[in-house]
Residue frames relative to the residue before (quaternion, step in Angstrom):
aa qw qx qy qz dx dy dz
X 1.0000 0.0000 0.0000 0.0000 0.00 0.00 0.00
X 0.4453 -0.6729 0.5414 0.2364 3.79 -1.27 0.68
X 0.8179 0.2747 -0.1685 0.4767 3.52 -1.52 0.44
X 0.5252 0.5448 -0.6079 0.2406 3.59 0.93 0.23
X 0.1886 -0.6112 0.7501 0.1679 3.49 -1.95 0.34
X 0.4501 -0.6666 0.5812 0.1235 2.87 -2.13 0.60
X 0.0673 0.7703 -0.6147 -0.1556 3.94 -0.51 -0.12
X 0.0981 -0.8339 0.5418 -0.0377 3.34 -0.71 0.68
X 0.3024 -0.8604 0.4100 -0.0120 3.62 -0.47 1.65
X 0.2851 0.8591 -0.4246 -0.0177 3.78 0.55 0.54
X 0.3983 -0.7740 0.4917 -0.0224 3.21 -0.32 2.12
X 0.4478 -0.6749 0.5153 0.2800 2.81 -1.30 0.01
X 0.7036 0.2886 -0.3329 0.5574 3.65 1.17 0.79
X 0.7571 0.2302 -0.0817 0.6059 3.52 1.81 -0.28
X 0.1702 -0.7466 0.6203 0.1696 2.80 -1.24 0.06
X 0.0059 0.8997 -0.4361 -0.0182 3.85 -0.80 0.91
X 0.2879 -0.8355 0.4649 0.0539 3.34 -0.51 1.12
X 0.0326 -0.8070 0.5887 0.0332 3.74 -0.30 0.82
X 0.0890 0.6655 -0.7303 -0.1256 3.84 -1.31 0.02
X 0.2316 0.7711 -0.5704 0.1626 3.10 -1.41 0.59
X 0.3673 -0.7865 0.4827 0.1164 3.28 -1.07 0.91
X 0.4282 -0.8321 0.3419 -0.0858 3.15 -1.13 1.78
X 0.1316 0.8485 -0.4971 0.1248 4.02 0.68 0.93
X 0.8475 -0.1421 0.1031 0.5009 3.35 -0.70 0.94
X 0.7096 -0.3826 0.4011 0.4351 3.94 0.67 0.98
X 0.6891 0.4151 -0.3914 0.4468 3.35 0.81 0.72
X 0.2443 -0.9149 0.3093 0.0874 3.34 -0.29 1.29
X 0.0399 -0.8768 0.4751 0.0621 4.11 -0.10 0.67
X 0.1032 -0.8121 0.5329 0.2139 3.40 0.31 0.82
X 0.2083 -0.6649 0.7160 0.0438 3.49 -1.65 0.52
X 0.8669 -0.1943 -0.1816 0.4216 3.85 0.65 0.86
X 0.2942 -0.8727 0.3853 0.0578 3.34 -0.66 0.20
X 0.1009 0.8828 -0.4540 0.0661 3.95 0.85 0.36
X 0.1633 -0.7315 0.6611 -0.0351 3.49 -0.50 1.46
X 0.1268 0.5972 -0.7835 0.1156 4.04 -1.23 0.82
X 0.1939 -0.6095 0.7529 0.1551 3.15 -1.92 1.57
X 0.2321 -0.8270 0.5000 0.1105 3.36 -0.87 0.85
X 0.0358 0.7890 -0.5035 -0.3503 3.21 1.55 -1.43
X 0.4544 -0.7212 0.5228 0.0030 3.37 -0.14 1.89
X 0.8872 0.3131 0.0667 0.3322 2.74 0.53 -2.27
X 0.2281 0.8589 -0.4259 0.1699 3.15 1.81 0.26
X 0.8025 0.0273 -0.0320 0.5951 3.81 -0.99 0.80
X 0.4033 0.7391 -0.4562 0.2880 3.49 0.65 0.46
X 0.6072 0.6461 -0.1253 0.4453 3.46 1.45 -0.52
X 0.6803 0.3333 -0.1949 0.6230 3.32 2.14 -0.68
X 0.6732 0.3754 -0.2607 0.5812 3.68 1.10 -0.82
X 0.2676 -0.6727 0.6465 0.2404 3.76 0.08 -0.50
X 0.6933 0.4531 -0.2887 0.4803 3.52 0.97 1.08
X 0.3728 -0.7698 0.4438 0.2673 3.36 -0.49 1.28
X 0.5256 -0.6998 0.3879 0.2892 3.77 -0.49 1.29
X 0.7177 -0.4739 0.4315 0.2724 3.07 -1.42 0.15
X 0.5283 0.4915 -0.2673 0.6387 3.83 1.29 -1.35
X 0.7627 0.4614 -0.3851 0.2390 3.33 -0.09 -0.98
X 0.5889 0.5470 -0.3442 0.4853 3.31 1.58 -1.62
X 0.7142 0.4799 -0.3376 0.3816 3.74 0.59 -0.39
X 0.5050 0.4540 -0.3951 0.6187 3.85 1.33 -0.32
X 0.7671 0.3037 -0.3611 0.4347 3.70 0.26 -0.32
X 0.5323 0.4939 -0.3914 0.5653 4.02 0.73 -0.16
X 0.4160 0.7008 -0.2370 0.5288 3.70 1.23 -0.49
X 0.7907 0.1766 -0.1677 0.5617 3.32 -0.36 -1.55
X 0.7003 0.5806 -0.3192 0.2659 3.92 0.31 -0.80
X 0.5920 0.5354 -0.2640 0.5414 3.11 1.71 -0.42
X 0.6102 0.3438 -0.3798 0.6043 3.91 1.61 0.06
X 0.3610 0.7069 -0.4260 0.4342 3.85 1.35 -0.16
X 0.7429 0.4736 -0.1773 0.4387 3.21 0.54 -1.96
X 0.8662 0.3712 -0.2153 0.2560 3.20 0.45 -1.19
X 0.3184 0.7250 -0.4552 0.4071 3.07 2.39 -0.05
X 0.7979 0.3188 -0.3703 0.3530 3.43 0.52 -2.11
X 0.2208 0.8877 -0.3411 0.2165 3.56 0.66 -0.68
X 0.8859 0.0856 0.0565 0.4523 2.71 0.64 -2.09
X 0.4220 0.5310 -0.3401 0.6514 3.13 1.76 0.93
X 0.1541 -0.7848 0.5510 0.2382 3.67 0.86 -0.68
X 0.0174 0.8007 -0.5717 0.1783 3.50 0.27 1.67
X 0.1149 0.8110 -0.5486 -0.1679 3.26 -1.12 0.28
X 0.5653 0.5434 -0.2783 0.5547 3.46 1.84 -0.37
X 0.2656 0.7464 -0.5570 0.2493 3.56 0.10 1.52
X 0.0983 -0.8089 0.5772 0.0533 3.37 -0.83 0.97
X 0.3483 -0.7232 0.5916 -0.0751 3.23 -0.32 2.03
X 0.3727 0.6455 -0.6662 0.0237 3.74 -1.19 1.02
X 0.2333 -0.7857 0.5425 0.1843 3.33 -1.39 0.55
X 0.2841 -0.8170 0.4624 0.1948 3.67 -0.95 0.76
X 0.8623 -0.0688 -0.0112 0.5016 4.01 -1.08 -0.67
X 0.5193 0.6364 -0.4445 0.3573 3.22 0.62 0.13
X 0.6617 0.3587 -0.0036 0.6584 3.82 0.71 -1.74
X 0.7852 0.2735 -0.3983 0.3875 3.71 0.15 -0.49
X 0.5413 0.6467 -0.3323 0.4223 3.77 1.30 -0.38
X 0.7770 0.5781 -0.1094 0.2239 3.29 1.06 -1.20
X 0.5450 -0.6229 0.3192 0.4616 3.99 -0.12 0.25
X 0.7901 0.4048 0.0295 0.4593 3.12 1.62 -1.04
X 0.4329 0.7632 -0.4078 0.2525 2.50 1.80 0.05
X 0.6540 0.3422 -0.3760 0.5601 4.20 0.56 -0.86
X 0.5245 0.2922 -0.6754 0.4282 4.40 0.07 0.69
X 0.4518 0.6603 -0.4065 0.4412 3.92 0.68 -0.79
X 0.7988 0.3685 -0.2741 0.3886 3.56 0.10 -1.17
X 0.7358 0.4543 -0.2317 0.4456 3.17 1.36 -1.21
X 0.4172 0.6586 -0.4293 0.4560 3.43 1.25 -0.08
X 0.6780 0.3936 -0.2955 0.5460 3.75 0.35 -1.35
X 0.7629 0.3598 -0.3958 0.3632 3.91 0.21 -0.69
X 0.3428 0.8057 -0.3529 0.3298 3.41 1.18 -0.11
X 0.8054 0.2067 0.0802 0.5497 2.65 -0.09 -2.64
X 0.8321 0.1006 -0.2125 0.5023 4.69 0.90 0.10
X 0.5133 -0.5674 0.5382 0.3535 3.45 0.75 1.11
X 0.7211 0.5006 -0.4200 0.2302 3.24 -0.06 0.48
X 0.4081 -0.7694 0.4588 0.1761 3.74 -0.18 1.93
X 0.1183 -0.8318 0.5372 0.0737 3.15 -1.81 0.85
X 0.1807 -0.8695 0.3912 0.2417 3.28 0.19 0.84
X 0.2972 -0.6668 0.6421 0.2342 4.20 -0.24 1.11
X 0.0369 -0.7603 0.6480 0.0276 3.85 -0.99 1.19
X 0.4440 -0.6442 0.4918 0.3822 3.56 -0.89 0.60
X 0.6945 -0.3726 0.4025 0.4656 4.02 -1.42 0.35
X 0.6809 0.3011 -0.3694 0.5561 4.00 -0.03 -0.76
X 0.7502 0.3100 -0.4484 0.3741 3.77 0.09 0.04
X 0.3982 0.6742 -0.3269 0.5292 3.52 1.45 -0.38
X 0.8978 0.1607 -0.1227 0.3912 3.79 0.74 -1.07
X 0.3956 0.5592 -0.5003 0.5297 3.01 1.64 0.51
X 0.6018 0.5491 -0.3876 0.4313 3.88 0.60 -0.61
X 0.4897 0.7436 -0.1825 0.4170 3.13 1.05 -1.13
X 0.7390 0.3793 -0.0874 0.5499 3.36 0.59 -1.42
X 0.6618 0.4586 -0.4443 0.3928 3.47 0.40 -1.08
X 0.6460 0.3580 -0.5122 0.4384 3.95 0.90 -0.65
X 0.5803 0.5540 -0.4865 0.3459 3.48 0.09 -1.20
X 0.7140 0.3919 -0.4292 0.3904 4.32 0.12 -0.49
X 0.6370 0.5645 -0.4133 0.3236 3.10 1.31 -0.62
X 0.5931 0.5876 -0.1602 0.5266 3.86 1.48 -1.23
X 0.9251 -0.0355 -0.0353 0.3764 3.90 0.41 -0.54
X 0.5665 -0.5177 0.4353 0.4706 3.70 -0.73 0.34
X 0.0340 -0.8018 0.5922 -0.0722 3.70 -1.16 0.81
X 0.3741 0.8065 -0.3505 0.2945 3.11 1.91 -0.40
X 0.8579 0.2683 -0.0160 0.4380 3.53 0.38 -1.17
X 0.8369 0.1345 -0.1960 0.4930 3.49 -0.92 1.24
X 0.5514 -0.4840 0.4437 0.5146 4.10 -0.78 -0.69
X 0.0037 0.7336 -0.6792 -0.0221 3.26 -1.70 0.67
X 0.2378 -0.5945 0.7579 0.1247 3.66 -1.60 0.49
X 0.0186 -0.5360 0.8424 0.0515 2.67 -1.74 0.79
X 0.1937 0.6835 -0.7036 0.0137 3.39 -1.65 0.36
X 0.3246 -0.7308 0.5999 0.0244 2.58 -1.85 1.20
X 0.1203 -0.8651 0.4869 0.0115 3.57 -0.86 1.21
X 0.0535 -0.8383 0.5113 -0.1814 3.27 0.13 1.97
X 0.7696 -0.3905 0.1737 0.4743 3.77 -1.49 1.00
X 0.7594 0.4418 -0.1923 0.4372 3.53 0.61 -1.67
X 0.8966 0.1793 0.0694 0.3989 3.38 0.24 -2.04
X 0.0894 -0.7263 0.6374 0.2414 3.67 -0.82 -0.66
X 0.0416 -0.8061 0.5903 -0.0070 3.39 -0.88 1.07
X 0.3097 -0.8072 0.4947 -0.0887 3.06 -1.50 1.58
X 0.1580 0.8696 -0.4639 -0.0611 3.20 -0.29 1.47
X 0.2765 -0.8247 0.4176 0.2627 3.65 -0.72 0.38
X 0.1330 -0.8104 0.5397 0.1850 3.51 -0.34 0.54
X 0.1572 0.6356 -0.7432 -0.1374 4.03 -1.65 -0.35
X 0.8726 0.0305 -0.2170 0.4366 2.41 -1.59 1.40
X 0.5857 -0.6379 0.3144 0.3889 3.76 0.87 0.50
X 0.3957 0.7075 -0.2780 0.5153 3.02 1.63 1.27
X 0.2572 -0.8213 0.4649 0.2078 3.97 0.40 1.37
X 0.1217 -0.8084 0.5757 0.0169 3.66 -0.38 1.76
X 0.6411 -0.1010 0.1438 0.7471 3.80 0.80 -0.22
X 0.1907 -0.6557 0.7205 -0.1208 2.56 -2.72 1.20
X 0.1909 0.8246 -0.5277 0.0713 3.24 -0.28 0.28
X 0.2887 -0.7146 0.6325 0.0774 3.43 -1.50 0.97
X 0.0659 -0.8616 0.5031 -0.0150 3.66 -0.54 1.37
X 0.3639 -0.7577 0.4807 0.2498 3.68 -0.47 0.74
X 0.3260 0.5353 -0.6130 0.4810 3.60 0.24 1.71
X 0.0537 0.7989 -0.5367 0.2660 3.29 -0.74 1.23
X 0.5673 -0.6110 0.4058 0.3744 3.65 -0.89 1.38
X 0.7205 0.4200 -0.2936 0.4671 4.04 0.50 -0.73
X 0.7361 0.3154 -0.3313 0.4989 3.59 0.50 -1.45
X 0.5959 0.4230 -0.5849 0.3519 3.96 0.11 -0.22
X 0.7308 0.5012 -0.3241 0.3311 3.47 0.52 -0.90
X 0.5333 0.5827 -0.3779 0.4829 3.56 1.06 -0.57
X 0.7291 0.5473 -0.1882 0.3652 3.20 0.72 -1.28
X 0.8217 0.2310 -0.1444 0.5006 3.61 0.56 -1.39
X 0.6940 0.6164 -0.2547 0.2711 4.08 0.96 -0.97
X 0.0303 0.8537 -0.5194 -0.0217 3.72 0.27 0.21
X 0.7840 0.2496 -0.1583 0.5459 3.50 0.94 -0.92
X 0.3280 -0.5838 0.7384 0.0797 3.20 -1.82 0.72
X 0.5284 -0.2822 -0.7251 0.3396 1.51 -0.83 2.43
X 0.5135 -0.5544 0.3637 0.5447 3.80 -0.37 0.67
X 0.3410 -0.5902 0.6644 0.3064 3.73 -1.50 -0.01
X 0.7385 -0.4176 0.4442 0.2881 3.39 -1.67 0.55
X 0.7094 0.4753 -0.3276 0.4044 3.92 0.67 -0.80
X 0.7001 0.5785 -0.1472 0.3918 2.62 1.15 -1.32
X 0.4762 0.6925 -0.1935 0.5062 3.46 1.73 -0.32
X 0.6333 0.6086 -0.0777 0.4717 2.80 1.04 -1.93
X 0.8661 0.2478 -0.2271 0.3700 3.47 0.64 -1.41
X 0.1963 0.7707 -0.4469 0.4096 3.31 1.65 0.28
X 0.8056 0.4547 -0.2655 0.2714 2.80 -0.17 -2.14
X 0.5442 0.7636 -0.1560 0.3104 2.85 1.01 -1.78
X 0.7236 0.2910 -0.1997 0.5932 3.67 0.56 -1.56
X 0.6520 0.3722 -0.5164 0.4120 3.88 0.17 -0.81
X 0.5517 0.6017 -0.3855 0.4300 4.23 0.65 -0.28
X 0.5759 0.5976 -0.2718 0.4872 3.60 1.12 -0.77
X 0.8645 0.4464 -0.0782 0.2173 3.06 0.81 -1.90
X 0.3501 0.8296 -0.0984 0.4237 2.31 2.56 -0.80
X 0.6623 0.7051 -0.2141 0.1356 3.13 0.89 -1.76
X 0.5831 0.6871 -0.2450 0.3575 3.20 1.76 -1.43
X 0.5928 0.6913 -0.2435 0.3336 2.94 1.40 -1.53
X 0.5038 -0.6015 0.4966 0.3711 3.91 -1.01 1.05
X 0.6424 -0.4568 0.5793 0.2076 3.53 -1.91 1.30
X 0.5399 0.4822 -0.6249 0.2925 4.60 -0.14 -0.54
X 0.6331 -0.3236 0.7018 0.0444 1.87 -2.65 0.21
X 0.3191 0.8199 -0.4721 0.0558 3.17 -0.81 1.70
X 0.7461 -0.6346 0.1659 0.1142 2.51 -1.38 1.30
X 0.7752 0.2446 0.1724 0.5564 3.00 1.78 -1.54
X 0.1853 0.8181 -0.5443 -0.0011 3.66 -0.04 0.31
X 0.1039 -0.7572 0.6418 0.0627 3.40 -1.49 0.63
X 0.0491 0.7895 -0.6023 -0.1077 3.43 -0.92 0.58
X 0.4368 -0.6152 0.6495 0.0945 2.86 -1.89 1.55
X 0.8569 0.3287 -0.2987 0.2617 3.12 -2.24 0.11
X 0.7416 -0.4854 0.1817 0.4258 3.11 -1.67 0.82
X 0.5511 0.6779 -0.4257 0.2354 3.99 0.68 -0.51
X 0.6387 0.2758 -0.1073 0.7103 3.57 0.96 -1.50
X 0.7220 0.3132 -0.4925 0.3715 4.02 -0.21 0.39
X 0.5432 0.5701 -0.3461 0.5101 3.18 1.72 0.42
X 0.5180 0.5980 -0.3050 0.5302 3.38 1.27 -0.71
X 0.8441 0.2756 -0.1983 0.4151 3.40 0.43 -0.95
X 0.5056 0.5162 -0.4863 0.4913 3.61 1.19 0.12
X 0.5539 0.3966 -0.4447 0.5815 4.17 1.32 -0.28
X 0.6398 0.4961 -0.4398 0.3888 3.33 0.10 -0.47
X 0.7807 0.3313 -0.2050 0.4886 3.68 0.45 -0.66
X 0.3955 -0.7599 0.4510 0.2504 3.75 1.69 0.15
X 0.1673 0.7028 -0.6582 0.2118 4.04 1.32 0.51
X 0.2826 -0.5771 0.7335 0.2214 3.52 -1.82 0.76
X 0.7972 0.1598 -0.1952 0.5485 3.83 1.22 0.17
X 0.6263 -0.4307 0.5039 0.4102 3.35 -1.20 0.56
X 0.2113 0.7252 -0.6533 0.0510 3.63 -1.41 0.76
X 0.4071 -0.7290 0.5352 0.1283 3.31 -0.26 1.88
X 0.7862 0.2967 -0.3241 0.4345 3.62 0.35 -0.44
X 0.5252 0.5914 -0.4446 0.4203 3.94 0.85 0.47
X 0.7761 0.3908 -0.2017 0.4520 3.24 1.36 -1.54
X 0.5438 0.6981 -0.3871 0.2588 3.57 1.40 -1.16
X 0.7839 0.0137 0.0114 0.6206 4.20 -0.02 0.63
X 0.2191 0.7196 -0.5696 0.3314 3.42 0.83 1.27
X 0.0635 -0.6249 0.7213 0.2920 3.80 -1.15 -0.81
X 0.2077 -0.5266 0.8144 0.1276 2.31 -2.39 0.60
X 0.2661 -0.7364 0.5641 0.2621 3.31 -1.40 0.16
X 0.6521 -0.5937 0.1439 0.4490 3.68 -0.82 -0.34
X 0.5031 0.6153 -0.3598 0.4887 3.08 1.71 -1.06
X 0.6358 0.4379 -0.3951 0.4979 4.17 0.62 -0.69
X 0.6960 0.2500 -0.4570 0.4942 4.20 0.04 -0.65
X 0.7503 0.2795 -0.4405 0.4061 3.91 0.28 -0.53
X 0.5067 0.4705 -0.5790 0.4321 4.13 0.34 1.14
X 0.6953 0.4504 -0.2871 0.4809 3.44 1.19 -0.79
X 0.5412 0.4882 -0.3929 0.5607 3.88 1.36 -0.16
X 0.6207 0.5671 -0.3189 0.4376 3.96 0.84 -0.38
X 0.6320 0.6546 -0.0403 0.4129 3.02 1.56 -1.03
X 0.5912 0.4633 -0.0989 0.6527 2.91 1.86 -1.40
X 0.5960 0.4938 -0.3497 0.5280 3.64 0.66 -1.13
X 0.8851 0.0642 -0.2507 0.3869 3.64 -0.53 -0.19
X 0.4104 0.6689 -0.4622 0.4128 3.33 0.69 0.48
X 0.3367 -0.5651 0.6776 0.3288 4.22 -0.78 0.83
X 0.7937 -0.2673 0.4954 0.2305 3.18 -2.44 -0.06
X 0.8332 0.0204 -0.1985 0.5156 3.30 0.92 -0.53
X 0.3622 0.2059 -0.7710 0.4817 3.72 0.05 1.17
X 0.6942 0.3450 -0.5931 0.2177 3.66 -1.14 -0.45
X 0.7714 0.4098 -0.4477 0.1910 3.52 0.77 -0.15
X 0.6776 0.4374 -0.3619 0.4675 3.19 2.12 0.33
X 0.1437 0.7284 -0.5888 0.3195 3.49 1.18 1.63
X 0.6147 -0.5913 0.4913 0.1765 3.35 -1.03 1.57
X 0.8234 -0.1269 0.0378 0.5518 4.10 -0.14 1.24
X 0.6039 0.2105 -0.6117 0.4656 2.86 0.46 1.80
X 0.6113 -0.5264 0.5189 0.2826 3.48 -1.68 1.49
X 0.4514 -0.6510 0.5532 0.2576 3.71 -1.30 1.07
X 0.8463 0.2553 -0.2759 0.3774 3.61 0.45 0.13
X 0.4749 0.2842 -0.6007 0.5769 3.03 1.05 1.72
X 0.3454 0.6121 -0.6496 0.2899 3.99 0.54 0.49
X 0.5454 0.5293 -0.4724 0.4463 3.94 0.49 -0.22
X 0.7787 0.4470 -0.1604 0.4101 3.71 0.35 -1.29
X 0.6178 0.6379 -0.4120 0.2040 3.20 0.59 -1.49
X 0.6374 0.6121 -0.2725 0.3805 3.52 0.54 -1.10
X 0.6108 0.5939 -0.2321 0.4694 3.14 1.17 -0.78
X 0.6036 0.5553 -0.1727 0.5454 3.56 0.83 -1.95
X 0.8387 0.3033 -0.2640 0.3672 3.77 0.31 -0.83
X 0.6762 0.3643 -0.4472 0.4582 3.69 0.71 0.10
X 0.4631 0.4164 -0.6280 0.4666 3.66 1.11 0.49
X 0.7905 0.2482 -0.4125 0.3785 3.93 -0.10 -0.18
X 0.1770 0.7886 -0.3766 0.4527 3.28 1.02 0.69
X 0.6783 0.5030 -0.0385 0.5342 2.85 0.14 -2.50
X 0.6862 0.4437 -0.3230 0.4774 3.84 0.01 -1.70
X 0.6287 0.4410 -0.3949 0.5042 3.76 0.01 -1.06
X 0.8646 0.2776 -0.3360 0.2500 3.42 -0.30 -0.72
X 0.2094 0.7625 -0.4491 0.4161 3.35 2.14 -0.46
X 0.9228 0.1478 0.0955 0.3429 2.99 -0.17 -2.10
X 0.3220 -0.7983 0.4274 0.2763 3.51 1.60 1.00
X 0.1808 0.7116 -0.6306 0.2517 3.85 0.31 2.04
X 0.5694 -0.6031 0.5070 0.2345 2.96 -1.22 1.04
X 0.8491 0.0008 0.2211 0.4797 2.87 0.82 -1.56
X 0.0535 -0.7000 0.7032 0.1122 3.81 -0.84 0.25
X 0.4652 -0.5017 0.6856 0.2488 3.17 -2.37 0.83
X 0.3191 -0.7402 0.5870 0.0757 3.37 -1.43 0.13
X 0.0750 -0.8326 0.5443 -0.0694 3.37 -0.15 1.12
X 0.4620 -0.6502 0.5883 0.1331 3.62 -1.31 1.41
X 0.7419 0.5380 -0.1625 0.3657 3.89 1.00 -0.83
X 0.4211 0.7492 -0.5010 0.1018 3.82 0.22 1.02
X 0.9000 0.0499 -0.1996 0.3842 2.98 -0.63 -0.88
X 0.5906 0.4477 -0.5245 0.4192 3.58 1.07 -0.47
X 0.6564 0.4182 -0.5031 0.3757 3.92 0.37 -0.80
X 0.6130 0.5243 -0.4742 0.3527 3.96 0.38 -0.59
X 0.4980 0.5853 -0.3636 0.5265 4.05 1.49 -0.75
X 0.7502 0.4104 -0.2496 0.4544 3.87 0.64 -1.07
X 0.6825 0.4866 -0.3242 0.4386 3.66 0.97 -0.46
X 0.5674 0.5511 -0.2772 0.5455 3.54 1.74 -0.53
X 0.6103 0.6188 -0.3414 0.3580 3.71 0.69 -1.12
């Protein structure tokens, strides 16, 4: 096929691979290749992206390659977030991957991370009227944008993250109650920076809250068009965070719509949007399948 483009998402608990073809700002995707790697694994105590990991991620790039390959891409806009830009190693990492698949990464800082962010989100929902949040909860970071009137009023890029909280606060299987507690506690702290408004609208991105809502809907598969502008409310993510809380490592990993290799994190990923809801006393938030790679495809 002609005019296809690539965007390519390298997280610090995933990695995502879009292709798709691009006609006047109208996007059709033609494949899609999700790999949890944990990038960012132990990355939170050493300040160095491991060795295993550098191999899960040379790994996925070698099915990356052979994706564009067989499409014969050359317009691909590779970026990596908190994972590579946090790390000591993170720009030999980058140059490693361009090395061994010609294939450039660009290491963006969190406010550029959520300014991309946004550009999909205007493209997917009405922002026009009143205040809105969007936020995205990824392994490393969580970025926070605020909009009025479909206008970007502040942004911000916080280091609370589905992998590094968990590394950091969980020790036991099943999590204990303190250890909950002191979670909560620090993502509240971190919170603090964050403007005091009233909003109107809220939308969460990334694999955390499009996980929530594949449990919530009990899918025995992922289904991008069930979850894409769904809602959760709160009383439903804080039953499914109860759920998680007393549950070991392995029931969560045979919970009906959730992926076994975010059952380690998840628990983590959901009392930061938790926290936000209650920050911002939401009933409810839409959920949206489309960040940062689609914001990479609307830019390209």
């Amino acid at each position: 096929m002609d005019n296809l483009i690539a965007a390519i998402d390298v997280g610090t608990n995933s990695i995502i691979t879009i292709i798709a073809k691009k006609q006047q700002n109208r996007i059709q995707v033609i494949e899609e290749d999700y790999q949890i790697i944990r990038l960012g694994e132990g990355l939170s105590s050493t300040g160095s992206i491991s060795p295993n990991a550098i191999q899960r991620c040379i790994k996925a790039f070698e099915n990356i390659k052979s994706l564009l390959n067989q499409y014969k891409i050359s317009n691909i806009n590779c970026v990596a977030t908190s994972a590579i830009r946090d790390a000591v190693n993170g720009i030999e990492v980058k140059n490693l991957i361009h090395k061994k698949f010609n294939i450039q990464i660009d290491v963006i800082t969190g406010i550029e991370e959520a300014k991309i962010i946004s550009n999909s989100t205007k493209h997917e929902f009405n922002l026009e009227l009143g205040n809105s949040l969007i936020f995205d909860i990824g392994g490393g970071s969580t970025e926070l944008i605020f909009f009025e009137n479909n206008c970007i009023q502040f942004c911000e890029s916080i280091k609370i993250g589905a992998v590094r909280c968990t590394e950091r606060f969980f020790k036991s299987d099943p999590v204990k109650n303190e250890e909950v507690d002191k979670l909560e506690e620090f993502i509240k702290k971190e919170l603090k920076i964050l403007p005091s408004e009233k909003i109107d609208f809220a939308i969460g991105i990334a694999g955390t809250v499009t996980t929530l809502a594949s449990v919530n809907l009990r899918l025995e598969e992922y289904k991008c068009e069930l979850i894409h502008k769904s809602e959760l409310t709160f009383s439903e993510i804080n039953r499914i965070k109860n759920q998680f809380k007393i549950s070991t490592l392995s029931q969560r990993k045979n919970i009906k719509g959730l992926d076994k290799k975010r059952a380690e994190v998840i628990l983590a990923g959901t009392i930061i949007c938790e926290q936000i809801m209650k920050k911002y006393n939401l009933e409810k938030i839409k959920v949206s399948d489309r960040g940062l790679r689609w914001g990479l495809l609307y830019e390209n």
